[in-house]
N, C-alpha and C positions, 0 to 999 in steps of 0.2 A: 645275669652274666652268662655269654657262652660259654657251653658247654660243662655247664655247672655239674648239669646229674651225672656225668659218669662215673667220677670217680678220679684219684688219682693214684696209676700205679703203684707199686710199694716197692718196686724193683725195674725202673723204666730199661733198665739194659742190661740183658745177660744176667740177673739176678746179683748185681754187681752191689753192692753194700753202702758206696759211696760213692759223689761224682767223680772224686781222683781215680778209684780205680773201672771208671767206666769212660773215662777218657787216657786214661793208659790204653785200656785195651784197645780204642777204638783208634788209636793212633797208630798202635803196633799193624793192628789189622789194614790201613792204607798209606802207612809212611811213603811202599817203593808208589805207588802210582799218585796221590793225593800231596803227599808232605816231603818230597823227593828233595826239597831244596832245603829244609831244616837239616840240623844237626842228625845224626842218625841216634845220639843220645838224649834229645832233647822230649820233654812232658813238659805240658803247661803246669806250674807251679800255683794258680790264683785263676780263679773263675774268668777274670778278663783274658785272659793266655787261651784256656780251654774255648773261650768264645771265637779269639780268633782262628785258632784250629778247628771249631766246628765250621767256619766260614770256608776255610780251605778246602775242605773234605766237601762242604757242598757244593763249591764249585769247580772244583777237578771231578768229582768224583761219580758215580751211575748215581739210579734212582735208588739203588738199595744203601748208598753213604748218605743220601741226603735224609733217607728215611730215618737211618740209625743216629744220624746227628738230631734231627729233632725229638726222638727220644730221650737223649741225655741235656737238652738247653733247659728243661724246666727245672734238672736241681743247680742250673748257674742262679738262676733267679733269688732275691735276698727273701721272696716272700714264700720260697718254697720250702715244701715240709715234707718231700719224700725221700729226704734221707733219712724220717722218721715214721715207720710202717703202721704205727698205731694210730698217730692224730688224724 
């Protein structure tokens, strides 16, 4: 499997704890340029929400949103375990 050996981070963004509060942040950080058309209160609620805002953000947004968004998609995944630092 690619990319087997490395490893996977135990904190893929901002040492954030969980994927909700690493999709807070990263939403906060591009609402006015990325998410301008959303509620100005609104958070994706469920992994499928935070997938489509990581969509937004990649494609409004520079090479440093897209970068930051693909570090936060691997804890959407059902098979990921890095909101658990030990396993």
């Amino acid at each position: 499997m690619r990319g087997q050996g490395r490893g996977r981070p135990s904190a893929p963004y901002n040492g954030a704890v969980t994927w909700q509060e690493a999709i807070r942040e990263l939403t906060d950080q591009y609402r006015d340029r990325c998410l301008w058309f959303l509620r100005r209160d609104y958070y994706p609620a469920t992994p499928e929400e935070a997938e489509q805002v990581l969509r937004y953000i990649e494609r409004y947004g520079d090479l440093e949103a897209f970068r930051r968004a693909a570090r936060i998609r691997p804890w959407l995944s059902p098979h990921s375990s890095a909101t658990s630092a030990g396993s």
